[in-house]
The first five atom37 places (N, CA, C, CB, O) and aatype in JSON, in Angstrom:
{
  "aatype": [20, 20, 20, 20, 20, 20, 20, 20, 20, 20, 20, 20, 20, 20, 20, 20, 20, 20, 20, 20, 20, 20, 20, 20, 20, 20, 20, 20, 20, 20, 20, 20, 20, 20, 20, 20, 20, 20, 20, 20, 20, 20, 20, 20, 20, 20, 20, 20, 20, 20, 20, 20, 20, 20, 20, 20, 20, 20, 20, 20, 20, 20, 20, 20, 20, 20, 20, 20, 20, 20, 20, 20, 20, 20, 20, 20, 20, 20, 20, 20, 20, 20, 20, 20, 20, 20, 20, 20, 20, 20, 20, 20, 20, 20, 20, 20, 20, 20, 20, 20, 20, 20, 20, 20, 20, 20, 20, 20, 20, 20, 20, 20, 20, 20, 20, 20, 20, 20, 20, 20, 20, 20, 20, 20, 20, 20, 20, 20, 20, 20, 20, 20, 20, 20, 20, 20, 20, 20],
  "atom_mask": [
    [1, 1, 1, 1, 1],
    [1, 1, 1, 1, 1],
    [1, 1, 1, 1, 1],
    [1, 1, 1, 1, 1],
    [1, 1, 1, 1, 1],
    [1, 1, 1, 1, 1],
    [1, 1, 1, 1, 1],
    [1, 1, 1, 1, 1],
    [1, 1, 1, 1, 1],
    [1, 1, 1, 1, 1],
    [1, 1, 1, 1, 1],
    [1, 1, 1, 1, 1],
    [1, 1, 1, 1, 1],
    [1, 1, 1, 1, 1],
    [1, 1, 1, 1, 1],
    [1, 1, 1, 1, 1],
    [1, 1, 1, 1, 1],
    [1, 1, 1, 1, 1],
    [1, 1, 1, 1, 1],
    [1, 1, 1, 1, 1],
    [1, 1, 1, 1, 1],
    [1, 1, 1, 1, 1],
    [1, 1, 1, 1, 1],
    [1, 1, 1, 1, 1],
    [1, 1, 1, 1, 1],
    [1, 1, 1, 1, 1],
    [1, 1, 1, 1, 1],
    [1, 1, 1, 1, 1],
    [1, 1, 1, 1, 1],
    [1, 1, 1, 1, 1],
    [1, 1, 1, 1, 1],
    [1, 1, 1, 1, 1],
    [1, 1, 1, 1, 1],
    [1, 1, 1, 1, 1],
    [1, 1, 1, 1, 1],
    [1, 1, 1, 1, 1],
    [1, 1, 1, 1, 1],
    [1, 1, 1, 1, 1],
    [1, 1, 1, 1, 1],
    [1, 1, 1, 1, 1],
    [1, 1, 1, 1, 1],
    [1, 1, 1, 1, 1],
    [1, 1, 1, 1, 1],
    [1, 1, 1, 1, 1],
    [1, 1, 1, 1, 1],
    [1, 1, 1, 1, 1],
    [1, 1, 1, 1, 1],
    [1, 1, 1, 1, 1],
    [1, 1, 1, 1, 1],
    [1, 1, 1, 1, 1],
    [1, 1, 1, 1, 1],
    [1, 1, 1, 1, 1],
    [1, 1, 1, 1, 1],
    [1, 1, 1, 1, 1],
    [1, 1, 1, 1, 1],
    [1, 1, 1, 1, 1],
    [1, 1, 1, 1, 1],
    [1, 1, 1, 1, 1],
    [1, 1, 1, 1, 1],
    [1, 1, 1, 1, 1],
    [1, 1, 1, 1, 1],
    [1, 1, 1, 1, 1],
    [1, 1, 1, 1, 1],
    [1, 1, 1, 1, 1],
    [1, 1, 1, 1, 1],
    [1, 1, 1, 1, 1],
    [1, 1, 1, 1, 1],
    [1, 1, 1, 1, 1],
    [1, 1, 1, 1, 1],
    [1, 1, 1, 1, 1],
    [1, 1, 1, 1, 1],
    [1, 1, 1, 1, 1],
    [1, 1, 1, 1, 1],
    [1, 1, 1, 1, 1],
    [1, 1, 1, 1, 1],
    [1, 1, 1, 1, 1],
    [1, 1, 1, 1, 1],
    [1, 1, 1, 1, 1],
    [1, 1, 1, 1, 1],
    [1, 1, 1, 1, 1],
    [1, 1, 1, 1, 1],
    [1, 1, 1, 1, 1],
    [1, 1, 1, 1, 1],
    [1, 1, 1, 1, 1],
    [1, 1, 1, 1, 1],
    [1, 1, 1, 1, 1],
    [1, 1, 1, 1, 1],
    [1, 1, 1, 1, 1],
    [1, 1, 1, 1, 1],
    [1, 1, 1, 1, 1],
    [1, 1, 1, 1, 1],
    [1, 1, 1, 1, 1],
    [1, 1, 1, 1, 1],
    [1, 1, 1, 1, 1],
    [1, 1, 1, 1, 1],
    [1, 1, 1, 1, 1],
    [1, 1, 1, 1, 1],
    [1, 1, 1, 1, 1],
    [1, 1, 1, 1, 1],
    [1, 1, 1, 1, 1],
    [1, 1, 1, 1, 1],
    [1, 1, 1, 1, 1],
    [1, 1, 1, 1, 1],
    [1, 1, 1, 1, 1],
    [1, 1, 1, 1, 1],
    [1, 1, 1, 1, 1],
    [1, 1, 1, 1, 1],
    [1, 1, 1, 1, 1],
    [1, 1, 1, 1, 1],
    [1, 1, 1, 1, 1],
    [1, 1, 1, 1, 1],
    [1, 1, 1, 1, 1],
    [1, 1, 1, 1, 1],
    [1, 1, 1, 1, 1],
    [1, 1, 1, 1, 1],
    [1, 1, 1, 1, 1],
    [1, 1, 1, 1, 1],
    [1, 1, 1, 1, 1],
    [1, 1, 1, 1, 1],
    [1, 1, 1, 1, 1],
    [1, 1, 1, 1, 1],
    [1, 1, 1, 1, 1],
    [1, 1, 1, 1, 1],
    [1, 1, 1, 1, 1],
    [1, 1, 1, 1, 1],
    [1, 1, 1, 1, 1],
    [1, 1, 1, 1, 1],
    [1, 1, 1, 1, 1],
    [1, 1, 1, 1, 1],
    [1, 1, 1, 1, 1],
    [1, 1, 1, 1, 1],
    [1, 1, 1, 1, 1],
    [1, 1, 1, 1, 1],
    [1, 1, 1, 1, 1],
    [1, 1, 1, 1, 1],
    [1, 1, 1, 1, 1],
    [1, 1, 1, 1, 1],
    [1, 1, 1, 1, 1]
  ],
  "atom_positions": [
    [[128.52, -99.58, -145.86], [128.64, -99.99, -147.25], [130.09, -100.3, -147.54], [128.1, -98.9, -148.19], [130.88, -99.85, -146.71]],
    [[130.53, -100.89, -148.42], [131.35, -101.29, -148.73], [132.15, -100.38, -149.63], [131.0, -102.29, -149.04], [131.62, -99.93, -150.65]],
    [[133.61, -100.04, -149.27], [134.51, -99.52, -150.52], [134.38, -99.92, -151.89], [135.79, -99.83, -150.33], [134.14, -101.12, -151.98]],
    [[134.46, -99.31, -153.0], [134.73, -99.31, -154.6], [135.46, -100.49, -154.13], [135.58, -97.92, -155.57], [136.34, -100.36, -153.28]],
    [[135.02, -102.1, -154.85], [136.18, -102.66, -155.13], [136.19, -103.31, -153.38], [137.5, -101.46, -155.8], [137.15, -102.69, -152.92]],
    [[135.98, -103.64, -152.95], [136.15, -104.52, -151.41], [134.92, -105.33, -151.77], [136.01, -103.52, -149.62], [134.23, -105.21, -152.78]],
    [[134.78, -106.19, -150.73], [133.66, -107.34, -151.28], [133.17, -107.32, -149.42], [134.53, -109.38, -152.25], [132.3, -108.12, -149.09]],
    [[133.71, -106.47, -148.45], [132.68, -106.21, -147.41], [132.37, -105.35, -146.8], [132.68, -106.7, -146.68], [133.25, -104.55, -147.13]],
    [[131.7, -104.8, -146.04], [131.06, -103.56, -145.69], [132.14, -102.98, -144.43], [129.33, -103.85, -145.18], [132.42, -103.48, -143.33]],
    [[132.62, -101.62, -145.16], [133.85, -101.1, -143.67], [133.2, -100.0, -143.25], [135.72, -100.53, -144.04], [133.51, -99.46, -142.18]],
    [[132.27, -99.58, -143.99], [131.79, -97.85, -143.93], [130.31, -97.69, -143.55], [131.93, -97.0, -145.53], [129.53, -98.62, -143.75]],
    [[130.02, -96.83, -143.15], [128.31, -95.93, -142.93], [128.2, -95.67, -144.21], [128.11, -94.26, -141.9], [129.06, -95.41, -145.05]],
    [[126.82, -95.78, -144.3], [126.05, -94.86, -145.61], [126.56, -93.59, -145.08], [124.09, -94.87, -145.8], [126.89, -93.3, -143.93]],
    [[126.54, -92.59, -146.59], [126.39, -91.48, -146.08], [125.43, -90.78, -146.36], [127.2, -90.92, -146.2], [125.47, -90.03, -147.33]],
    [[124.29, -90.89, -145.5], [122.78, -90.03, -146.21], [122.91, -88.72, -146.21], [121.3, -90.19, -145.39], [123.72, -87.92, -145.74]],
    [[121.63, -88.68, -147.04], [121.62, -86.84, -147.76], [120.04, -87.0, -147.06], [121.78, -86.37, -150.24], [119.55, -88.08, -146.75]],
    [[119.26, -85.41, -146.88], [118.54, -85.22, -146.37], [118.46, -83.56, -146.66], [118.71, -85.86, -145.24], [119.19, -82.64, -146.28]],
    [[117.11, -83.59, -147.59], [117.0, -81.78, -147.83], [115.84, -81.72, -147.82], [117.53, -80.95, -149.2], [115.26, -82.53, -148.53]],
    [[114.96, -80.7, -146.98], [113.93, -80.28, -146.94], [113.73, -78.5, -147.93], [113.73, -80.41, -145.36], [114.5, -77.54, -147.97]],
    [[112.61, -78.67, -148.47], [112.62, -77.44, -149.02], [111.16, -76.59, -148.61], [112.85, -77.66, -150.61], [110.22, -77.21, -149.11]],
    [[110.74, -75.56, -147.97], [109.52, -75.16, -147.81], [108.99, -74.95, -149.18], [109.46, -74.02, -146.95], [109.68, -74.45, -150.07]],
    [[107.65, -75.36, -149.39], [106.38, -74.67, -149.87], [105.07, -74.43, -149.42], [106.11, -75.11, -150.75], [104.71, -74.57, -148.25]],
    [[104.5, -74.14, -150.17], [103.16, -73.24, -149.91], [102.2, -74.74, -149.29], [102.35, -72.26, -151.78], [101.27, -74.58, -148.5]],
    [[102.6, -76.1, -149.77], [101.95, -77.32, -149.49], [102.52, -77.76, -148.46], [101.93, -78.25, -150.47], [101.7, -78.53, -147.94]],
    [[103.55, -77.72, -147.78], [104.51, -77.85, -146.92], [105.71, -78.57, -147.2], [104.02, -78.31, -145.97], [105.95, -78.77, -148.39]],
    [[106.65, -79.05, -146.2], [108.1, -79.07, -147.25], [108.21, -80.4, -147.94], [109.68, -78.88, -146.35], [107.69, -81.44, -147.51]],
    [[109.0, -80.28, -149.15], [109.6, -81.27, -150.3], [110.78, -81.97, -149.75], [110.09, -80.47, -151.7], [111.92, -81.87, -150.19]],
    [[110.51, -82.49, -149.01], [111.83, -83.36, -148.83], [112.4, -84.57, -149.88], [111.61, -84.07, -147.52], [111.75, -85.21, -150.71]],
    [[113.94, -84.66, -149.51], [114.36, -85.51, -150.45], [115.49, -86.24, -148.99], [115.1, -84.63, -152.16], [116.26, -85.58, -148.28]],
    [[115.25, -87.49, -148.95], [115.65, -87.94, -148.2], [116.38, -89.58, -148.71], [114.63, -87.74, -147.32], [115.69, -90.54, -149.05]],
    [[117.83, -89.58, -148.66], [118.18, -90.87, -149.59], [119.83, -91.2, -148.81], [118.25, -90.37, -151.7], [120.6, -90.48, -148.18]],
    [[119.87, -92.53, -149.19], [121.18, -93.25, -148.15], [122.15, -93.27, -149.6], [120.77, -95.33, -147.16], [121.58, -93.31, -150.69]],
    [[123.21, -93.26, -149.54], [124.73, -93.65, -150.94], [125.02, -95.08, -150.94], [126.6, -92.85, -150.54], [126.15, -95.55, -151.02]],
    [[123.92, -95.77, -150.83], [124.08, -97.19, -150.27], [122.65, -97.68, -151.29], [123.94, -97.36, -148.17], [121.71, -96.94, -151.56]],
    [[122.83, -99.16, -151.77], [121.23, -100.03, -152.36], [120.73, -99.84, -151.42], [120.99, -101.67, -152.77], [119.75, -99.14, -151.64]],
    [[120.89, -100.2, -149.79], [120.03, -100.16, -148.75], [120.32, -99.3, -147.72], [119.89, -101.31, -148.28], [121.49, -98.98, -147.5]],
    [[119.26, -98.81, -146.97], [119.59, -97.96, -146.3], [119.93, -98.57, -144.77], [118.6, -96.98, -146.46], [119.31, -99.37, -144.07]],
    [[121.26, -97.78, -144.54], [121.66, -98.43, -143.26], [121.15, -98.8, -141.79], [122.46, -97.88, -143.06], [121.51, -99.57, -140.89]],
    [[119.98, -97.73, -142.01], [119.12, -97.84, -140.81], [118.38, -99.53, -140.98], [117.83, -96.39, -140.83], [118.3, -100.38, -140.09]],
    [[118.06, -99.61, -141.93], [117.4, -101.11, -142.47], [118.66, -102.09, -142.18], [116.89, -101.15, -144.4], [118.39, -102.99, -141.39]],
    [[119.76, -102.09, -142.58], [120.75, -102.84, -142.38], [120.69, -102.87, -140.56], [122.16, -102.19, -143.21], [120.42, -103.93, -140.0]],
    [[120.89, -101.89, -139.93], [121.25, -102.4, -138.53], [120.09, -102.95, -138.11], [121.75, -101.34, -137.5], [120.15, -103.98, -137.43]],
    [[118.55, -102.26, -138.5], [117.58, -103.17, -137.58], [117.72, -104.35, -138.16], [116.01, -102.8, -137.48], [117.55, -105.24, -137.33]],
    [[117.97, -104.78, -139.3], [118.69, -106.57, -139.66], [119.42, -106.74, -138.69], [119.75, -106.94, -141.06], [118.83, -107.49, -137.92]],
    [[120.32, -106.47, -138.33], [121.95, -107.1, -137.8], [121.61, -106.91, -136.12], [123.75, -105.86, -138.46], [121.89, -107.8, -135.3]],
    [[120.85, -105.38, -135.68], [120.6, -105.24, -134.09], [122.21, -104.62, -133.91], [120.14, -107.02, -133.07], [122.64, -104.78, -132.77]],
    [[123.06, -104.02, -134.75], [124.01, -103.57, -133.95], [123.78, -101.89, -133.9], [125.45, -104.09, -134.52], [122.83, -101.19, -134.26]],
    [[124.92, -101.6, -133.38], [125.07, -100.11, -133.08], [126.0, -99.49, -133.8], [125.39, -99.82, -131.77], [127.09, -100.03, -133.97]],
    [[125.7, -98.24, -134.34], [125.78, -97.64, -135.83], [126.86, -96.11, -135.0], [123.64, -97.15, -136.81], [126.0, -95.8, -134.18]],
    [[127.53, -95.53, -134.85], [128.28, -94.41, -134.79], [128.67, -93.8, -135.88], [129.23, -94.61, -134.18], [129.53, -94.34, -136.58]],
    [[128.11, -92.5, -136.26], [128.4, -91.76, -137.72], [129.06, -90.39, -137.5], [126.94, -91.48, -138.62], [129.25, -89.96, -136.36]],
    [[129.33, -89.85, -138.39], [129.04, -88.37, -138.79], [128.1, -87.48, -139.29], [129.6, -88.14, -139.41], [127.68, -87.69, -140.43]],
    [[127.66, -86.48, -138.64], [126.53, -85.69, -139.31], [127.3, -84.33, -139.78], [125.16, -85.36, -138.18], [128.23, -83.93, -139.08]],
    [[126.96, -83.69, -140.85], [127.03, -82.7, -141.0], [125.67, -81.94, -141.52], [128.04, -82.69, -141.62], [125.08, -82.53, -142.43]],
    [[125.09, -80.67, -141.06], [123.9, -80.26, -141.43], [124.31, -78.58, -141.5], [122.65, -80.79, -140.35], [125.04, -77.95, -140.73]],
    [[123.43, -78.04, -142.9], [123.42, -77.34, -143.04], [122.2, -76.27, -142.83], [123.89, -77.63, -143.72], [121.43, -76.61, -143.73]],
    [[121.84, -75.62, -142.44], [120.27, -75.05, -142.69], [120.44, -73.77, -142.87], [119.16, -75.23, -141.51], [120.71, -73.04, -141.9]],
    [[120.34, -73.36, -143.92], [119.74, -71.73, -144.58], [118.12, -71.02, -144.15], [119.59, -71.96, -146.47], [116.97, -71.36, -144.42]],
    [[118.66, -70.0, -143.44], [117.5, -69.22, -143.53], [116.39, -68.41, -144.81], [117.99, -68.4, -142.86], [116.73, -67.31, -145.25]],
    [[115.57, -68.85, -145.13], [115.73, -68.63, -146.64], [115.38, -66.65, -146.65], [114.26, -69.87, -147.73], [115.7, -65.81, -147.49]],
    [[114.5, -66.48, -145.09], [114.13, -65.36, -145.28], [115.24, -64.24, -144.85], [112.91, -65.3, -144.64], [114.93, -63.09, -144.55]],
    [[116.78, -64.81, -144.86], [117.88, -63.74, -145.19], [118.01, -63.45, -146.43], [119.15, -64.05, -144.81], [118.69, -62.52, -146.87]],
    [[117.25, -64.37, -147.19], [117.8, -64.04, -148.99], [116.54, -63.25, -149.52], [118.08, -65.76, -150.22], [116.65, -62.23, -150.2]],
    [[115.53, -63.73, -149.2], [113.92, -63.2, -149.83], [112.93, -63.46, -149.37], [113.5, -63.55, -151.0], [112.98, -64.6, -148.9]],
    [[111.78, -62.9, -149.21], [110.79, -63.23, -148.45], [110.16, -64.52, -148.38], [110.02, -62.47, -148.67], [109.82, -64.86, -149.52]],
    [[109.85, -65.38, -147.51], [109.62, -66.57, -147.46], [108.52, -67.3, -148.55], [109.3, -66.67, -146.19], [108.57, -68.35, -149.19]],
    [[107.4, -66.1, -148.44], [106.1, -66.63, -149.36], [106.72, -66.56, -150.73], [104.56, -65.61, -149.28], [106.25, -67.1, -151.73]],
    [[107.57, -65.99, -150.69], [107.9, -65.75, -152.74], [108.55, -66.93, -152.52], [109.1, -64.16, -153.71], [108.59, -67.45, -153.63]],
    [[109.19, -67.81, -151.59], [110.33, -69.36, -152.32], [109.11, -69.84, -152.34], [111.83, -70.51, -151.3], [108.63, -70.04, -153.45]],
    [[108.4, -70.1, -151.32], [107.37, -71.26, -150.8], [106.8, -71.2, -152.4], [106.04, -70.83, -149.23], [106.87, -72.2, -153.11]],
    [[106.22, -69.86, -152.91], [105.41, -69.88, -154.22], [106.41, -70.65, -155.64], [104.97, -68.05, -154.57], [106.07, -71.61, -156.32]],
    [[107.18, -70.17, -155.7], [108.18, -70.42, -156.89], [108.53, -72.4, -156.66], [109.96, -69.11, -156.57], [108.66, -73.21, -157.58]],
    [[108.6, -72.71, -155.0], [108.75, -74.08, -154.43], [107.37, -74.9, -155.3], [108.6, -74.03, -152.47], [107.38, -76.05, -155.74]],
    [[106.61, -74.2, -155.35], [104.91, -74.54, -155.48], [104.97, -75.01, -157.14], [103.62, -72.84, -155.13], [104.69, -76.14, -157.55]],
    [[105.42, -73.83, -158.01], [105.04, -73.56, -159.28], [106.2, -74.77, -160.14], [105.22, -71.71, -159.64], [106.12, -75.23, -161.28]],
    [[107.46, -75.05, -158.85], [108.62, -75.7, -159.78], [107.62, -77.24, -159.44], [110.79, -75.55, -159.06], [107.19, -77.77, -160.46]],
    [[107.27, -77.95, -158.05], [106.46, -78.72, -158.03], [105.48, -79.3, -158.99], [106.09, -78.38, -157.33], [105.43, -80.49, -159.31]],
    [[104.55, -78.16, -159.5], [103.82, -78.6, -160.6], [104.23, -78.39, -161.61], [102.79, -78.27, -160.7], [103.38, -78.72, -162.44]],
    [[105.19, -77.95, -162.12], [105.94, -78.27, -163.79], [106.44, -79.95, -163.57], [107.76, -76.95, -164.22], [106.1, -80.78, -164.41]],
    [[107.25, -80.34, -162.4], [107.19, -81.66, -162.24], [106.45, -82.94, -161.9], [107.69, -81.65, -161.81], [106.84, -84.11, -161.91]],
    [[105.0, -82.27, -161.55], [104.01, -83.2, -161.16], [103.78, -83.48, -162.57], [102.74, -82.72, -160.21], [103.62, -84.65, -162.94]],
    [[103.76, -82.14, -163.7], [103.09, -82.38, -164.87], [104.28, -83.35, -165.96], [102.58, -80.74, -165.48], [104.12, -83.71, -167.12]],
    [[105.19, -83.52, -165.24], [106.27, -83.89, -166.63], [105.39, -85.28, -167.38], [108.31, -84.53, -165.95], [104.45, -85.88, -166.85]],
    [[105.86, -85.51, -168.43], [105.32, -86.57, -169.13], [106.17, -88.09, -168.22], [105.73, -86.29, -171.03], [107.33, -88.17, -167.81]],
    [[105.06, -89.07, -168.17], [105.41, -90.6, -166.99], [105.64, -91.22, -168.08], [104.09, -91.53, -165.8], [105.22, -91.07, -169.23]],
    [[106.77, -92.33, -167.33], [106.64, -93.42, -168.06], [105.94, -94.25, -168.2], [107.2, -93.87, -168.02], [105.02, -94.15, -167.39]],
    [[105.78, -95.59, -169.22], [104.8, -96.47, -168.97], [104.5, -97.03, -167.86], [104.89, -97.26, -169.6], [105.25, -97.97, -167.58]],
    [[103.7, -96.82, -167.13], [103.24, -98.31, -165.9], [103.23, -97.19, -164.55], [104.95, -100.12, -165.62], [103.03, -97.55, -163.39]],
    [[103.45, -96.07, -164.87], [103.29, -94.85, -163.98], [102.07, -93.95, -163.59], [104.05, -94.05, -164.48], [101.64, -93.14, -164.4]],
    [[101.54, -94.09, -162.38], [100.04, -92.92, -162.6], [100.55, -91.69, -162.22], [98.5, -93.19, -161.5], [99.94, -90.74, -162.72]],
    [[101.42, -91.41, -161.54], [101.99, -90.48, -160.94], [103.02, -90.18, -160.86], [101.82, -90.44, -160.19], [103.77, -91.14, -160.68]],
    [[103.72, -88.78, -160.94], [105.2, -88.24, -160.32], [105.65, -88.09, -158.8], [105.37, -86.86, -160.78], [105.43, -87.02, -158.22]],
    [[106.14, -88.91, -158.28], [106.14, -88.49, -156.89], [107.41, -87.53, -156.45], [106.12, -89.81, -156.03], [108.61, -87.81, -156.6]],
    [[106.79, -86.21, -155.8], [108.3, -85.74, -155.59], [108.88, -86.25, -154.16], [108.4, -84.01, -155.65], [108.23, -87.1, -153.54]],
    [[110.09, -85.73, -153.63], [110.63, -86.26, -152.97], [109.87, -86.02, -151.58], [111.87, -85.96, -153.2], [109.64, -84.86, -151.22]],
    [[109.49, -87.13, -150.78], [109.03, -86.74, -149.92], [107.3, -87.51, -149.3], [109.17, -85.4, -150.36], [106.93, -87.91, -148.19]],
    [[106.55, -87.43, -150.8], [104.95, -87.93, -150.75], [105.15, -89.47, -150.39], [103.98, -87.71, -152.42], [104.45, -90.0, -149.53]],
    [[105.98, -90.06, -150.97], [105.77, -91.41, -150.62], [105.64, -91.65, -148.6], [107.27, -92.27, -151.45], [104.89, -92.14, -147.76]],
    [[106.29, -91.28, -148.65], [106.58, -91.12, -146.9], [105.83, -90.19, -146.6], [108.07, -90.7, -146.3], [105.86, -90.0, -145.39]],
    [[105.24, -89.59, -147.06], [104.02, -88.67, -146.2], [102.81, -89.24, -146.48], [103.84, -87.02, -146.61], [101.83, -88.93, -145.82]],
    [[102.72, -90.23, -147.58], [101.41, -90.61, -147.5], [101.51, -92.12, -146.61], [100.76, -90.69, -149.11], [100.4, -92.53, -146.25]],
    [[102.59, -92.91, -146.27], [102.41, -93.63, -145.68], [102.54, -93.37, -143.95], [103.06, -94.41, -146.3], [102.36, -94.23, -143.08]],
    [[102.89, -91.94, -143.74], [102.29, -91.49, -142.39], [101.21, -91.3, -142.26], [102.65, -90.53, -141.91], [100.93, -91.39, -141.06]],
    [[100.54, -91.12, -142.73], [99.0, -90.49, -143.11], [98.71, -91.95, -142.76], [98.49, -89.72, -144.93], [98.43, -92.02, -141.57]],
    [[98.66, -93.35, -143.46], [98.11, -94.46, -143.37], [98.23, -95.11, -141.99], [98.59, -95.2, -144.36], [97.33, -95.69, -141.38]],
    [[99.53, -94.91, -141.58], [100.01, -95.43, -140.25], [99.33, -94.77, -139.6], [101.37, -95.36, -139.82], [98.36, -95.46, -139.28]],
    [[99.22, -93.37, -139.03], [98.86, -92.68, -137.83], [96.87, -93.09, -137.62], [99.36, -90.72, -138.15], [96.14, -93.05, -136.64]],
    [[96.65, -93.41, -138.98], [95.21, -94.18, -138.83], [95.18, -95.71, -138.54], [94.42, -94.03, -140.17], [94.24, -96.22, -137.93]],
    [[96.23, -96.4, -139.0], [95.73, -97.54, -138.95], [97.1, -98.55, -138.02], [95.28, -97.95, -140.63], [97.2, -99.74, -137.73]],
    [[97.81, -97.55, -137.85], [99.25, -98.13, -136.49], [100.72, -98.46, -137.69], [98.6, -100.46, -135.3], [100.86, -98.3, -138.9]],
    [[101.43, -98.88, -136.8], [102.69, -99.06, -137.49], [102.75, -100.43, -137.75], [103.89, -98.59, -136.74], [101.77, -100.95, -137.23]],
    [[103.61, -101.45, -138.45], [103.3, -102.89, -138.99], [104.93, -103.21, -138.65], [102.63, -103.08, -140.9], [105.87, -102.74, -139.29]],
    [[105.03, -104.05, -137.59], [106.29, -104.27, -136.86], [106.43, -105.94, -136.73], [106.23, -103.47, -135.3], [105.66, -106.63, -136.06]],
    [[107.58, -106.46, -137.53], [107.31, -108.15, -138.34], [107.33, -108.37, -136.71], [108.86, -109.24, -139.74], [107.68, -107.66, -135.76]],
    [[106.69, -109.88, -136.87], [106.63, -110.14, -135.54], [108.26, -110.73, -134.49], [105.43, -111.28, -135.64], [108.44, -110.82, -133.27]],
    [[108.95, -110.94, -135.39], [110.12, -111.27, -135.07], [110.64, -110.31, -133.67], [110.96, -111.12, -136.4], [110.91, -110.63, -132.51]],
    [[110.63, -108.97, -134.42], [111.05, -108.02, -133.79], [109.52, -107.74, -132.52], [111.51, -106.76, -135.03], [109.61, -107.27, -131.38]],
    [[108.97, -107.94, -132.83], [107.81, -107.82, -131.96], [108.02, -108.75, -130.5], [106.47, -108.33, -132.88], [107.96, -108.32, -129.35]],
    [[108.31, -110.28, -131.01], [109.1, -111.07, -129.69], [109.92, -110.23, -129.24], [109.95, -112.4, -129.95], [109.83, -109.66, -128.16]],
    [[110.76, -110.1, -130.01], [112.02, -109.5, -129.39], [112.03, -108.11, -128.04], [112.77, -108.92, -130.79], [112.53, -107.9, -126.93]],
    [[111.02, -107.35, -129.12], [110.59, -106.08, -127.96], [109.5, -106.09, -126.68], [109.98, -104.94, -128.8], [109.24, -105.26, -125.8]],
    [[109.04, -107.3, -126.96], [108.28, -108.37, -125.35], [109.33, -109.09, -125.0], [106.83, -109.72, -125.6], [108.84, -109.64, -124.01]],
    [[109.97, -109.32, -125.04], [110.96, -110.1, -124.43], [112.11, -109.38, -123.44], [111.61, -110.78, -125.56], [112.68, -109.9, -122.47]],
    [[112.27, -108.2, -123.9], [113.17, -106.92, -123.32], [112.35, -106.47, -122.32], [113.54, -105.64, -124.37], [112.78, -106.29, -121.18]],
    [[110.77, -106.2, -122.73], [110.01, -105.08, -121.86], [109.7, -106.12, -120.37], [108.25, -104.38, -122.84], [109.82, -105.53, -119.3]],
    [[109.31, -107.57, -120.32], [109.62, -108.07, -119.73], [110.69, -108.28, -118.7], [109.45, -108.4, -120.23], [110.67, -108.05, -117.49]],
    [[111.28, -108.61, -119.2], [113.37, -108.42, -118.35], [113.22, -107.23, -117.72], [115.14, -108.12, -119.67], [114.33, -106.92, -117.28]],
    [[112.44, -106.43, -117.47], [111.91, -104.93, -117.39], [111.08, -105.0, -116.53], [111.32, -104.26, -118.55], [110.93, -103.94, -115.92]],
    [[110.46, -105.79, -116.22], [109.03, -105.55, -115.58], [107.96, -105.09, -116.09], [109.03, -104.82, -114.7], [106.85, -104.93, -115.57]],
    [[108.46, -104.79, -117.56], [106.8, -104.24, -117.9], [106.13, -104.96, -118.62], [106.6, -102.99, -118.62], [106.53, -105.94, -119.23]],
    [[105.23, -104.6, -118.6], [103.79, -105.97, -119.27], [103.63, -105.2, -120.85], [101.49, -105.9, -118.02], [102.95, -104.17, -120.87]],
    [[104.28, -105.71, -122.23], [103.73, -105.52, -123.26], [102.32, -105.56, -123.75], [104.25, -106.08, -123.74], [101.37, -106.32, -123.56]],
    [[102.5, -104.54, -124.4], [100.95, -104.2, -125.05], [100.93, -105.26, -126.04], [100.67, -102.54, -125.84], [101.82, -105.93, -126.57]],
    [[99.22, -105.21, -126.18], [98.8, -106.28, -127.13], [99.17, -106.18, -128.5], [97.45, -106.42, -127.12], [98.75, -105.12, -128.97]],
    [[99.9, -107.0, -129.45], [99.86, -106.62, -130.87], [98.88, -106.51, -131.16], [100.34, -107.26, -131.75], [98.1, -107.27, -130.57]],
    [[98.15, -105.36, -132.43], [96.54, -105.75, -132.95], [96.82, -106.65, -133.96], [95.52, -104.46, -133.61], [97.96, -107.05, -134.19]],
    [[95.81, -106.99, -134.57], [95.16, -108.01, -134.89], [95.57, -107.19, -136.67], [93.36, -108.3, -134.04], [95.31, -106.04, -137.02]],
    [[96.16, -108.16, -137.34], [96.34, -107.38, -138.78], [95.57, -107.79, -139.56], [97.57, -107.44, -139.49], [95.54, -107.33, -140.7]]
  ]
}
């Protein structure tokens, strides 16, 4: 992404990434400091990305027993499932469902890979010796 004020890109996103357990399983919130996320930017461009990670992970059951966050994780969930939507909204999504429900769709019905990139990854496996699998049929 680009510096405050530069007009081209010198920097990595710097993504955030927090998982939280509950009783439904975990709430993730997963987001780039960027309009787009850089992973999307390089599979555009095909280059190679070198970052920094820093990760933190708390044990939660040094602080309190696990089932009491997971529950309280549960109860803060549905005060926010229930908040009042805006117009044109059926739902609150917390962080996380959007991407879990489109795993759910994929792992039934495959992943959707433009065909561009689809040449591209027959074209490598080839140079390779190996015989690409068939795209299905969309």
């Amino acid at each position: 992404m680009a510096y405050y004020g530069a007009r081209v890109a010198s920097m990595s996103t710097s993504p955030i990434a927090i998982a939280v357990p509950s009783g439904k399983g975990p709430i993730m919130f997963d987001m780039a400091t960027s309009t787009i996320s850089n992973g999307k930017i390089l599979q555009a461009r095909r280059t190679r990305h070198a970052g920094n990670t820093a990760m933190f992970v708390i044990d939660i059951e040094m602080l309190r027993p696990l089932a009491e966050f997971e529950n309280e994780a549960d109860v803060l969930a549905a005060v926010v499932k229930a908040l009042p939507r805006q117009a044109g909204f059926d739902e609150i999504l917390l962080p996380g469902e959007r991407g879990n429900r489109t795993e759910t769709v994929r792992r039934k019905s495959g992943i959707p890979i433009p065909k561009k990139l689809w040449e591209e990854l027959s074209g490598i496996a080839k140079s390779h010796g190996v015989t690409p699998l068939r795209a299905a049929a969309r």
